[in-house]
N, C-alpha and C positions, 0 to 999 in steps of 0.2 A: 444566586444566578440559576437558572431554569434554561433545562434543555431547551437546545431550537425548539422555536415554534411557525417557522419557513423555511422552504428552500431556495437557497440564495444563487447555488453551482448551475447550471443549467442541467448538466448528467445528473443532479441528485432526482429528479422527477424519473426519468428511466429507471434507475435501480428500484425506486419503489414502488413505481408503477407494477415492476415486476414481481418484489418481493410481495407485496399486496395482492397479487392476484395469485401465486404460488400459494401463500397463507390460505388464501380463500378456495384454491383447490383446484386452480382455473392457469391460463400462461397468456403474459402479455407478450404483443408485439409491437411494432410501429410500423406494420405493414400502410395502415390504411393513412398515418399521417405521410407516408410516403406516396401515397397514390394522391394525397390533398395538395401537398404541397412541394411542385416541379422543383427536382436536382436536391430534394431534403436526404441525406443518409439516413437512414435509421437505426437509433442509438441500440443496437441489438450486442451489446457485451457479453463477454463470457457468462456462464451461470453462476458463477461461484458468489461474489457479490448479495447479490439476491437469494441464494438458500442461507446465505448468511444470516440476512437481514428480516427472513422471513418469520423464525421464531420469534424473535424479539416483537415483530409485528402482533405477531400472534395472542403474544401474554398483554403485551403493552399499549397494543394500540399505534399511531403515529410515532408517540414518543420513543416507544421502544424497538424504534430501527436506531434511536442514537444512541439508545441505551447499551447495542449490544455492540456499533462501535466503539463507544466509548470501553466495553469490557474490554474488547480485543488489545488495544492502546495498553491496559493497564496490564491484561494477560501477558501481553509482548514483552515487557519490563520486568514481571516478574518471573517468567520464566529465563533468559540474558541475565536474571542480576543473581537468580539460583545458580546458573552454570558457570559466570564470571566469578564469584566467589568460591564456588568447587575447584577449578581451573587454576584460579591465578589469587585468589583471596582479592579483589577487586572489583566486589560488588559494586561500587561508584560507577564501574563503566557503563553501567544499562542503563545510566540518568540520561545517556546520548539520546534513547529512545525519548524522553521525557523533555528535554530540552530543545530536540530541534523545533525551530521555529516553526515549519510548513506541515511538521508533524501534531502541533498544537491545536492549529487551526484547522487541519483538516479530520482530527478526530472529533470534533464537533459537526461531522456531515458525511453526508451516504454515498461515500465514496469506495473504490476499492483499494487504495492505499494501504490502509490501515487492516484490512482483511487480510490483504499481501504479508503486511508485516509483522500477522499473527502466524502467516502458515509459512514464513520463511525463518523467523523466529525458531517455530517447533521443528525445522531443518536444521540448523546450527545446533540447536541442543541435542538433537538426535547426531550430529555429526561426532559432536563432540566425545556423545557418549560411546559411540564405535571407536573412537579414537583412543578412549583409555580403554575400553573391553571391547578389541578384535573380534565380532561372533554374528552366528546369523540373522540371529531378531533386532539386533540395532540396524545392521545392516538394511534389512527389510525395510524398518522406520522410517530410515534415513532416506533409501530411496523411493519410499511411497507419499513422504511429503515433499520432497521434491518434486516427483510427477501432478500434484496436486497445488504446485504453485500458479501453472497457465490455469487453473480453473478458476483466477483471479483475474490475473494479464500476461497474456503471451509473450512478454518480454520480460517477465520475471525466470521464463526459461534460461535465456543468456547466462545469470547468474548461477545456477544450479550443474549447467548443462556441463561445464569443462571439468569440477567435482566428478561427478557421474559416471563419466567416459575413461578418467583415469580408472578411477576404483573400481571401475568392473575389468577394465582392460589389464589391472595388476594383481586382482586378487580374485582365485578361483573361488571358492565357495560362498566367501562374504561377498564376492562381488556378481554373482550369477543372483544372490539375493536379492543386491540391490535393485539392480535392470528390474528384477523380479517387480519391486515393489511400487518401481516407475514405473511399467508397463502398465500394473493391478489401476493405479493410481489417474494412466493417463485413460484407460477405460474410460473411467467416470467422466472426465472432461470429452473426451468422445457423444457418449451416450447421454447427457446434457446439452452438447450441442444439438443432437439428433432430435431428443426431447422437445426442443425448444423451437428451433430452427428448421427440423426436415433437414438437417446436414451435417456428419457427425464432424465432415470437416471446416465447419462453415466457420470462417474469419471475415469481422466486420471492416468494413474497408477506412481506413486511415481518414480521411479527410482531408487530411494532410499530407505533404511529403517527407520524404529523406533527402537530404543531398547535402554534401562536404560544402557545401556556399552556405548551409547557416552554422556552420562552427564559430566563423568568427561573431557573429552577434549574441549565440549560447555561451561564448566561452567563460565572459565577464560573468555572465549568473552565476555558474555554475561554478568555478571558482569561488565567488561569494556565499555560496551554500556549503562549498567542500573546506572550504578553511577561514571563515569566519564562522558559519551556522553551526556547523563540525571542528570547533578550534583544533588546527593544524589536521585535521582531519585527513587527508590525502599525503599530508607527509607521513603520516599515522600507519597509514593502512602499506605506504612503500614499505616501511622499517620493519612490519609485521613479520615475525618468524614462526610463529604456533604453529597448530596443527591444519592442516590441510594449506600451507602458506602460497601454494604455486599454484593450483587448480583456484581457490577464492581470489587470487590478485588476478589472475586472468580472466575469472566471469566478472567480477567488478569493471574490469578494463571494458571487455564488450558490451555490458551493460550502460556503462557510461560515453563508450564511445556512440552506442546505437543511439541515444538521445542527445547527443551532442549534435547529431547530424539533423536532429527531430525538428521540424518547420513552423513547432508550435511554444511559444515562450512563454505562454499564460499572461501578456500585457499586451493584450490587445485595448483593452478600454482603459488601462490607469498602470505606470511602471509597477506599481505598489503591489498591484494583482500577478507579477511574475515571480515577485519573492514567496509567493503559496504556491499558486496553479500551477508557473513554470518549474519551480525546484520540488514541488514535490513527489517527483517520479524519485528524488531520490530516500522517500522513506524506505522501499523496499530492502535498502542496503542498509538501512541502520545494525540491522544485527552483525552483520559482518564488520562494521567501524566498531562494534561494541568490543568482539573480539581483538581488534587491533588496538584498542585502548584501554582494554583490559592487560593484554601482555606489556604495553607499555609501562603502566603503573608499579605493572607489578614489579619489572626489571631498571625502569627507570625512575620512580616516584612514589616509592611505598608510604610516604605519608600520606599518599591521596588513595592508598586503596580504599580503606572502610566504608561499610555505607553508613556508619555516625560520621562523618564528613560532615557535619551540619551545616557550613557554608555553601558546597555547592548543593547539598539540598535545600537550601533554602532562596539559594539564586534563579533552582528552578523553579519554586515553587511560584517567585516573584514572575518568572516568564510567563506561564502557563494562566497567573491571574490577570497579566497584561494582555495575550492574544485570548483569552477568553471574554474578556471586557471590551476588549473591540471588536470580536465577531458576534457578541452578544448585542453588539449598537447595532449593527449591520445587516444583522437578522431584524432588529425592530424594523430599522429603515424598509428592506425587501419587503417585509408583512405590509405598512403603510402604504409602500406604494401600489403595490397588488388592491389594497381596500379603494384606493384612489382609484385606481382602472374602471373596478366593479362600480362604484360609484356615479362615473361619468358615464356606464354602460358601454365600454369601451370590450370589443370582441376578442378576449382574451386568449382565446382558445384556437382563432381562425388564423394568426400569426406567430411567425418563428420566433419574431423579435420576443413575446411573451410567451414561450414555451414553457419555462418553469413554474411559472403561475398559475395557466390549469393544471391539476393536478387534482386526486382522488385524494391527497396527504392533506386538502384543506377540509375535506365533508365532513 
């Protein structure tokens, strides 16, 4: 099976439109499809995404914007399954990264999910390691990849943010670092905005809303990502005692409450598309269930620490080759019908409805 060879998400054209022109030396906008097309937003996201994606561009071509998602995905895991088995000897717990469902799928596209859950990832391990050696350079780490999570999505803040606020507010030295290394850290997402936008504070406008009236239509998903996708997942993360246990339950809490309330459930055209689109805002938190499934094991289920666990490695393995087999059909399909458009001479480029299909990701 072969990397994408489409973009199927309608965002994945934005990231590399951007990432492509970064590579090449240049910065995209969507100023002028905004001037084409009355009441269009323009997909103008944070920078992070796209410096991401841009090397990979670089060496690789097309292929190598999924190439270096895909690294990310696999980096994620292995750094949670090094810290899990330092911690708690329960390397098993970073298969959560591996297993979730939305996280399968979506690491096969140019998304910022997975960039997320590379640099919230290298947060936890960094936490973790201040947490066994109190000092100032973890410290630093910790809070400079923190500050460097919004350079993905601005609501990967929530999560980080209530950590932060304690540790600086409780610990003089280690915690004047940290601020420190948030501050260094939120520079860059500053000066990228500016970079990019002309605004270092520029925030892309939602599209959507917020309001407590879509809780109850989110709630069913999201429950079905937190404790079937997540088995017991949220009872998981309640029971949690580790280290940083009160500042991680409460950014989880805002993090989850803030998308509960979110107006967008990723099924719009098919239920089947909110089990990806709509839940997986929740990859960013995988590393934080790693650790809550990690202490579990380790204090409730020590036959499931190891990672020769061969069963559930091998349960994931079977997952990963089922949503990679149907988003590998699904990509055929988007390429087909895009060839189909071209064919009929259908103006692909002059409508919303085909946004993703012009694209510089096919020259």
């Amino acid at each position: 099976m072969t990397l994408p060879q489409s973009l199927v998400i309608a965002d994945e054209k934005a990231y590399y439109e951007q990432a492509l022109a970064l590579a090449e030396g240049g910065m995209y906008t969507e100023t002028p499809l905004a001037a084409a097309w009355p009441g269009y937003i323009p997909k103008h996201y944070p920078m992070g995404t796209a410096l991401w994606l841009a090397p990979g561009i670089g060496i690789g071509g097309p292929q190598g914007a999924f190439g270096v998602i895909l690294l990310a995905w696999l980096g994620s895991w292995l750094l949670l399954r090094r810290s899990m088995g330092r911690l708690w000897q329960a390397e098993a717990a970073a298969l959560c990264v591996l297993a979730f469902p939305p996280a399968i799928v979506i690491s096969r596209h140019l998304m910022s999910e997975i960039p997320s859950l590379l640099m919230l990832s290298l947060w936890v391990v960094a936490c973790l390691r201040l947490w066994e050696k109190p000092a100032a350079l973890p410290a630093f780490a910790a809070g400079f990849c923190a500050g460097l999570v919004v350079l993905f999505r601005e609501a990967n803040l929530l999560l980080v943010l209530p950590w932060l606020v304690v540790f600086g507010l409780r610990n003089r030295v280690t915690g004047f670092m940290a601020l420190s290394g948030f501050a260094l850290a939120l520079c860059v997402r500053l000066f990228t905005a500016w970079w990019a936008y002309g605004d270092p504070f520029y925030l892309k406008a939602p599209g959507v809303g917020f309001s407590i009236l879509n809780v109850p239509a989110n709630l069913p998903l999201y429950l079905l990502g937190l404790l079937v996708f997540l088995p017991g997942g949220l009872w998981v993360a309640w029971r949690y005692k580790g280290p940083w246990q009160g500042s991680w339950r409460l950014g989880l809490g805002l993090y989850l409450g803030l998308h509960l309330t979110y107006g967008y459930a990723g099924n719009h055209d098919h239920w089947a598309e909110g089990l990806v689109l709509g839940l997986r805002y929740l990859i960013p938190t995988l590393p934080l269930f790693a650790c809550a499934y990690a202490h579990y094991l380790s204090s409730s289920a020590p036959l499931l620490r190891w990672s020769r666990h061969w069963a559930l490695a091998g349960i994931v393995g079977l997952l990963i080759a089922f949503g990679y087999g149907l988003d590998h059909q699904l990509g055929k399909q988007q390429l087909a019908l895009r060839s189909q458009l071209i064919d009929q001479g259908r103006p692909i480029c002059e409508k919303p409805a085909w946004y993703e299909y012009c694209s510089r990701f096919y020259d």
